[in-house]
C-alpha positions as CSV (number, residue, x, y, z in Angstrom):
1,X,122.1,104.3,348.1
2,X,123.6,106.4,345.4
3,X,121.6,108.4,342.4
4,X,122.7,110.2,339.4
5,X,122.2,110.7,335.8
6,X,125.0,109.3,333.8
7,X,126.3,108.3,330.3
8,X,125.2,106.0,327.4
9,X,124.8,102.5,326.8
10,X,125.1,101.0,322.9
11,X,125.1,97.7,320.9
12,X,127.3,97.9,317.6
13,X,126.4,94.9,315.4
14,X,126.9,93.3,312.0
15,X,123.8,93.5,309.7
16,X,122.9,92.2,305.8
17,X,121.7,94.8,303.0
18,X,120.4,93.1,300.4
19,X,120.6,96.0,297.2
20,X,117.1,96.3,295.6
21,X,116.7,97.4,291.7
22,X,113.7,99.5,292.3
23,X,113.5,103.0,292.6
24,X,112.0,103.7,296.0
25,X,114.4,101.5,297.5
26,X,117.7,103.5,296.3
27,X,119.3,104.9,299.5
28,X,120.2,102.7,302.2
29,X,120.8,103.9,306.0
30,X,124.0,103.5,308.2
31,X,123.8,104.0,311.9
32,X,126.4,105.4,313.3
33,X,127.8,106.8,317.2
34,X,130.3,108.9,318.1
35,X,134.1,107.7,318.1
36,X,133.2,104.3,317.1
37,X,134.2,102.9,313.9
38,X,131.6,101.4,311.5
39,X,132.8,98.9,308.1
40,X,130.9,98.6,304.9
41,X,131.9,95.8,303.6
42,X,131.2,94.9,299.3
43,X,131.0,92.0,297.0
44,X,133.6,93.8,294.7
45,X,136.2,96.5,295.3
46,X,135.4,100.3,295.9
47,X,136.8,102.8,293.7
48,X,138.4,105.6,296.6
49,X,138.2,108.2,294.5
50,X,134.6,108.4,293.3
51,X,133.3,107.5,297.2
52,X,133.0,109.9,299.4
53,X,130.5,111.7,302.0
54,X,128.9,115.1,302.0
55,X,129.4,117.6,305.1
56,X,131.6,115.3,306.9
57,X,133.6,118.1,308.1
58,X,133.7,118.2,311.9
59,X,131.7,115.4,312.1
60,X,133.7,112.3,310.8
61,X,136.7,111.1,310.3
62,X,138.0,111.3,306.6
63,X,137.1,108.2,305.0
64,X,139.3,104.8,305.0
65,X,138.7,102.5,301.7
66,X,140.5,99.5,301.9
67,X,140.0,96.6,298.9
68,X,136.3,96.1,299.3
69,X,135.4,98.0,302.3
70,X,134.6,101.4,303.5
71,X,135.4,103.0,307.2
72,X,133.2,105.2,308.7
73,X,134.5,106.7,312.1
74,X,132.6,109.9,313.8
75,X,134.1,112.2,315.3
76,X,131.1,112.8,317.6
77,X,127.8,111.9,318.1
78,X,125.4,112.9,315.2
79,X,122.1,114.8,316.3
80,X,118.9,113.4,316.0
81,X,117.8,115.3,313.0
82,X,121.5,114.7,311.3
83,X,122.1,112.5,308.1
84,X,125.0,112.9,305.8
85,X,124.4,111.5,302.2
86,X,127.7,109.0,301.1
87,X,128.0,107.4,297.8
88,X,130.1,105.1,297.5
89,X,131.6,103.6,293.7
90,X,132.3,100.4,292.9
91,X,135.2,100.0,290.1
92,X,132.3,98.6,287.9
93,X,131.4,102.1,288.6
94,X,128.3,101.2,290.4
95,X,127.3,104.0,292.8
96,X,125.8,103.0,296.0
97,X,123.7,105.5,298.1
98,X,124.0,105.8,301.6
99,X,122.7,107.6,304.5
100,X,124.5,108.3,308.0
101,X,122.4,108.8,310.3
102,X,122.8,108.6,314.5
103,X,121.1,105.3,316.3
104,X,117.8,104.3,315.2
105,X,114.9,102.6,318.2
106,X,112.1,100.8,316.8
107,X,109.1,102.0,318.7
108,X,107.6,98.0,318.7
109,X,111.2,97.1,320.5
110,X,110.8,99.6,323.3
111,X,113.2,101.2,321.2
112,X,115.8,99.0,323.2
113,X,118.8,97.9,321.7
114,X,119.2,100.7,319.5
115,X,120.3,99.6,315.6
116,X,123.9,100.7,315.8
117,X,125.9,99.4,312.7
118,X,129.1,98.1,313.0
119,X,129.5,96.2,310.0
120,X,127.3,96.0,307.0
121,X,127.5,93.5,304.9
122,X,126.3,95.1,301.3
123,X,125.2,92.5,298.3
124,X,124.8,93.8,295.0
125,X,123.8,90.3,293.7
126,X,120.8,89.3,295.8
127,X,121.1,85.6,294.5
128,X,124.3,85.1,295.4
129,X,125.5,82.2,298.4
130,X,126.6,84.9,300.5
131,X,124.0,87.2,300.2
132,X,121.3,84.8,300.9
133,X,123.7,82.9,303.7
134,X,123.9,86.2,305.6
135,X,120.4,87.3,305.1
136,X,119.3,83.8,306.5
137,X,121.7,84.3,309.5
138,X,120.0,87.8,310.0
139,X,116.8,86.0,309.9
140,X,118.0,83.3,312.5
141,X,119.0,85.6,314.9
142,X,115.5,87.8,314.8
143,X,113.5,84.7,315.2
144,X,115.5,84.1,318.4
145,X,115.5,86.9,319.8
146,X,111.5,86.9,319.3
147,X,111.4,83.4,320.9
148,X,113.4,84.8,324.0
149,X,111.1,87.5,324.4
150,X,108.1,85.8,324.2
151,X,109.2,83.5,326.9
152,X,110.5,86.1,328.9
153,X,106.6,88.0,328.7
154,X,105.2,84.2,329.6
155,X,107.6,83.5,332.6
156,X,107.0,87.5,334.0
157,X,102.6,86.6,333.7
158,X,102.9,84.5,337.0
159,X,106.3,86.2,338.8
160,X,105.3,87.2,342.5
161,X,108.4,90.0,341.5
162,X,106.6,91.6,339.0
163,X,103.4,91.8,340.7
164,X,105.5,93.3,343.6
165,X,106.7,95.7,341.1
166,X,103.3,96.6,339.2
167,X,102.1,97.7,343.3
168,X,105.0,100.0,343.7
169,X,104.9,101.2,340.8
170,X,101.3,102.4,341.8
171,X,101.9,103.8,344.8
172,X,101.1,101.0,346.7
173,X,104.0,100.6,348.3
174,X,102.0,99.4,351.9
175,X,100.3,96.4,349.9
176,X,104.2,94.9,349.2
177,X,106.3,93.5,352.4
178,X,109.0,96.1,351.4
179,X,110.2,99.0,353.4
180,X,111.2,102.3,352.8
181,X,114.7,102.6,353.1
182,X,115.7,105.8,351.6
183,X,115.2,108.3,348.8
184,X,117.5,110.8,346.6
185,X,116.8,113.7,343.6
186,X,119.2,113.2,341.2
187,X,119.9,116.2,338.8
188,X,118.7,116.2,335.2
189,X,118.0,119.5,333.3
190,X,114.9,118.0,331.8
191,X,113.6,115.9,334.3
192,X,112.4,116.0,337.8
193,X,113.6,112.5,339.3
194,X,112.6,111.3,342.9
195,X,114.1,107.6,343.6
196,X,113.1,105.2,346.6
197,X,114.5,102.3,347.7
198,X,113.2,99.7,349.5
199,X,114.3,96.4,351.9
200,X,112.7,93.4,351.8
201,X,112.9,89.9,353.1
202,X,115.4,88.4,350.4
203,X,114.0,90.7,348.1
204,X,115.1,94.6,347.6
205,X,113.2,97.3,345.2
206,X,113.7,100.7,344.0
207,X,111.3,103.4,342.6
208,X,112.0,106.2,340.3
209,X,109.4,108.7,339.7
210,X,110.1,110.9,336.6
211,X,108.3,114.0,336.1
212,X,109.4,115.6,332.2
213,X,109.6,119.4,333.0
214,X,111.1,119.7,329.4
215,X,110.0,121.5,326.6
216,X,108.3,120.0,323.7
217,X,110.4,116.5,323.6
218,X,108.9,113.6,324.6
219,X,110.7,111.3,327.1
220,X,110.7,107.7,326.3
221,X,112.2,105.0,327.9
222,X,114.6,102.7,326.1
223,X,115.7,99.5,328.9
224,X,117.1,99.1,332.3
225,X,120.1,96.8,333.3
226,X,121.1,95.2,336.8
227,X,124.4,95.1,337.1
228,X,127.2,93.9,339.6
229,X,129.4,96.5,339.0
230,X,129.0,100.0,336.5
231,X,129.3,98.1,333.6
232,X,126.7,96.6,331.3
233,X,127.1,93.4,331.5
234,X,126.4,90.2,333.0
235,X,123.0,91.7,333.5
236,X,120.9,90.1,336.8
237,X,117.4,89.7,336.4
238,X,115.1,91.8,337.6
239,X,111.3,92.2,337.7
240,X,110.1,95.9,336.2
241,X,107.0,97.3,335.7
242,X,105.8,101.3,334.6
243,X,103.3,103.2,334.9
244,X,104.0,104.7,331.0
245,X,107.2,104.0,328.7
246,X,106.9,107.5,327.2
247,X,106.3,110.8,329.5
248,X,105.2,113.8,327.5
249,X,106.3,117.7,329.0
250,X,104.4,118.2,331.6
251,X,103.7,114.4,332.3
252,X,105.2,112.2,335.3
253,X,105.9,108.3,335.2
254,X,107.2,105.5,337.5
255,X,108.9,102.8,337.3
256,X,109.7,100.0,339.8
257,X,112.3,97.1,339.9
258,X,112.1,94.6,341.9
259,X,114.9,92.1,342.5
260,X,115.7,88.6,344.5
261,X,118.2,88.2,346.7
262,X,120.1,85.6,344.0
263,X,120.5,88.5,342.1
264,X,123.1,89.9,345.1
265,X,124.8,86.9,345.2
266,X,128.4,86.4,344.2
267,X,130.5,83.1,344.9
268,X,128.5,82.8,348.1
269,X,128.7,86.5,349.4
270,X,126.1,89.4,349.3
271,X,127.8,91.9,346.7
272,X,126.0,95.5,345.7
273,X,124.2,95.9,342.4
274,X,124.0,98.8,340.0
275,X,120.7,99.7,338.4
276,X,121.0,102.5,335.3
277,X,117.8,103.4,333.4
278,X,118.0,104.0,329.7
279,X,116.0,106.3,327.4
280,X,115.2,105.9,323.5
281,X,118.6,108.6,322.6
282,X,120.8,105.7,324.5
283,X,121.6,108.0,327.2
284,X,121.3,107.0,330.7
285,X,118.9,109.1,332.9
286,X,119.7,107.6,336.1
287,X,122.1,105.4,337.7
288,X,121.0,103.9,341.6
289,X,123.3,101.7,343.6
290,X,121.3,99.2,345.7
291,X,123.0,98.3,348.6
292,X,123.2,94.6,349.7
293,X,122.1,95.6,352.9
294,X,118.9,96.2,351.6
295,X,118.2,92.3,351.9
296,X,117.1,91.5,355.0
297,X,117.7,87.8,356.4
């Protein structure tokens, strides 16, 4: 078994802004990460001259306008508290407010995918068959993602896995048919991090216990992935359960994952898995290789 803090995981992806006439509603909000480029794409054709961002200066890129679209490329990531006003012209001379700001997690969500903008599709004309094709198509893809998830909550009510996983992750490691394999402290300058793992009869588990010794930040925990390599993807499934999702300073957590031997299997042969543990700011706070010896025959 291997443990370590590592790096960040992110999901561009193409969203609709619909313009509204009203006030309140003037400035829209563009997410934005580090070295990756994100399009705004218009009905009509931008006017280069009159568009352009405020303190982009070591920050991002100069801006690109081509025809009807604007590039946005960061240099680096932006810090949470960052947001650089843009306003970009149309040649109707319609000015468009923008905000760039770094990834944004809804709380409801787990704050897991992050909203990470790769395109944006911006209509001036909310009437229009594009604009209310594309916002239909945004609305599509929400509802499915909501019918996936509650199906997902319904199939986990009556998983042996996840009740596996809700007694580890109470310390009641005795209770489960598991056993303790080995343990490492991966280093994180703001949290203290134990993780287990366990063996089990074509089953294995791992435990991380996370105790925030930060100062004044809140930890919170964004998603976890199981993995057959150190990418993200194809993700295995896995049962998960936690004792909190957010750890104040001065507060510990666990969290236990518990996964089936088909998860280890690859054209007919054991293979090893990696399991990396997300928080909110996309970075990862730990990254645990689980052995395919740990399933036991």
């Amino acid at each position: 078994m291997t443990a370590k803090a590592g790096d960040k995981c992110d999901r561009p992806k193409q969203r609709t802004i619909l313009l509204s006439e009203h006030p309140s509603d003037g400035t829209q909000t563009v997410y934005v990460t580090g070295q990756v480029i994100t399009a705004l794409r218009f009905e009509a054709s931008v006017d280069p001259s009159r568009t352009k961002v405020i303190g982009w200066e070591g920050r991002l890129e100069p801006l690109t306008v081509v025809r009807n679209k604007v590039i946005i490329e960061p240099i680096r990531d932006l810090d949470s508290d960052e947001g650089l006003p843009l306003v970009v012209t149309l040649v109707d001379g319609t000015e468009i407010p923008f905000l760039v700001r770094p990834p944004w997690r809804e709380k409801d969500s787990g704050g897991w995918p992050p909203i990470l903008d790769q395109q944006v599709d911006v209509f001036k004309n909310r009437e229009s068959y594009a604009a209310m094709h594309s916002a239909l198509m945004d609305a599509l893809k929400k509802n499915d993602a909501l019918a996936e998830e509650n199906e997902r909550h319904r199939k986990e009510e009556n998983s042996i896995d996840h009740a596996y996983a809700t007694l580890l992750a109470n310390g009641q490691a005795k209770k489960t048919p598991f056993r303790f394999v080995a343990s490492a402290r991966p280093k994180d300058p703001g949290m203290e991090m134990v993780v287990e793992v366990y063996s089990g009869q074509g089953k294995a588990a791992a435990v991380i216990y996370l105790s925030n010794t930060g100062y004044g930040e809140t930890w919170e925990f964004a998603d976890a992935y199981l993995t057959r390599d150190m990418t993200s993807y194809p993700k295995q499934p896995f049962a998960l359960r936690m004792t909190r999702s957010a750890i104040a300073p001065g507060q510990s957590g666990t969290i236990a994952v518990v996964a089936d031997k088909s998860a280890f299997e690859k054209n007919g042969q054991l293979v090893d898995l990696a399991l990396q543990i997300f928080r909110s700011d996309g970075n990862q706070q730990v990254l645990v290789r689980m052995d395919r010896t740990l399933i036991r025959q």
